[in-house]
C-alpha positions as CSV (number, residue, x, y, z in Angstrom):
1,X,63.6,233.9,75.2
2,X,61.9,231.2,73.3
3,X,63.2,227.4,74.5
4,X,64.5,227.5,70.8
5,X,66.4,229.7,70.9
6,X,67.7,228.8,74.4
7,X,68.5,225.5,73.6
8,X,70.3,227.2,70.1
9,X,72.7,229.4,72.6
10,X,73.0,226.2,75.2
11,X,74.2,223.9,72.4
12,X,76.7,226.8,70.8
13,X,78.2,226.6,74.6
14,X,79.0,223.0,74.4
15,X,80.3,223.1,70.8
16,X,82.4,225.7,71.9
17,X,83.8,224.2,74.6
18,X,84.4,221.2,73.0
19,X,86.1,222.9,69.8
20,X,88.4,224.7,72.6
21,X,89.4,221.7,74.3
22,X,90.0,219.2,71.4
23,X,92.3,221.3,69.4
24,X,95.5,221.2,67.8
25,X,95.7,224.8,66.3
26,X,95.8,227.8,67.3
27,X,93.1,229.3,65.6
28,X,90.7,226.4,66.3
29,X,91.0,227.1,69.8
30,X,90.4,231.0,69.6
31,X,87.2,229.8,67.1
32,X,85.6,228.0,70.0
33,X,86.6,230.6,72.0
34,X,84.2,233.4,69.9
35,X,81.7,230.5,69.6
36,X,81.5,230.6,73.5
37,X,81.7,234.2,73.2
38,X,78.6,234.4,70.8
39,X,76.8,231.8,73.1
40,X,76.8,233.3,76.5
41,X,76.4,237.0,75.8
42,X,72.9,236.9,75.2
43,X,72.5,234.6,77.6
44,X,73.9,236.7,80.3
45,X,72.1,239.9,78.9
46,X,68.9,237.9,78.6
47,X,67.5,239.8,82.4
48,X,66.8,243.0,81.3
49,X,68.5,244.3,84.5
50,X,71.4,247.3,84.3
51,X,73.5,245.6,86.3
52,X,73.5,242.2,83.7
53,X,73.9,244.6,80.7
54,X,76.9,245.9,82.2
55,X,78.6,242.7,83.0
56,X,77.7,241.7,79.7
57,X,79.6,244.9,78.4
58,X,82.7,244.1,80.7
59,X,82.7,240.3,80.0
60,X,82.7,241.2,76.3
61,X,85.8,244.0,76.3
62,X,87.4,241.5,78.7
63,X,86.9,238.8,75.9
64,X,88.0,241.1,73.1
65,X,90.9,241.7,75.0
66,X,91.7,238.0,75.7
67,X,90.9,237.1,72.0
68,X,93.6,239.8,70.7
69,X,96.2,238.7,72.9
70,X,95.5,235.1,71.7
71,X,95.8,235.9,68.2
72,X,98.7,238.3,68.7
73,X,101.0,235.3,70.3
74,X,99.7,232.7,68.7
75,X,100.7,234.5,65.1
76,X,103.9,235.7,66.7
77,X,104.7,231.9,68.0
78,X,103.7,230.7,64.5
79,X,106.0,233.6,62.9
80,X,109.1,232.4,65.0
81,X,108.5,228.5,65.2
82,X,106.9,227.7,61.7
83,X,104.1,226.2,63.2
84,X,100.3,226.6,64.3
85,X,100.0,223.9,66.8
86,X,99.7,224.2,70.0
């Protein structure tokens, strides 16, 4: 992996991050969520080892999972309160 393209993933991290913790709305925080998501998985599968590609694959279904619960109560809180923040 090129320094380029690590410093890309490294700086997708942070902006995650920071999205996730500075905000107000649901859906803000599950985008810096996937940001983080789409930062670090290439990063953890970046040894090309069996044992990082599957706890790439677990991290990732783990994620998926997290992200659908997310969305599902944050759309049912939303539905039931009137509002998106947090």
């Amino acid at each position: 992996m090129t320094p380029y393209v690590l410093s890309i993933f490294l700086f997708g991290l942070g902006l995650g991050t920071t999205i996730t913790f500075a905000s107000t709305h649901w859906l803000t925080a599950w985008m810096g969520l996937e940001i983080n998501t789409l930062s670090i998985l290439p990063l953890m599968a970046r040894q090309h080892h069996p044992r990082a590609v599957e706890a790439t694959a677990k991290y990732f279904l783990a994620q998926a999972t997290a992200a659908t619960a997310l969305l599902f109560a944050s759309t049912t809180n939303a539905w039931f309160s009137g509002v998106w923040e947090i």
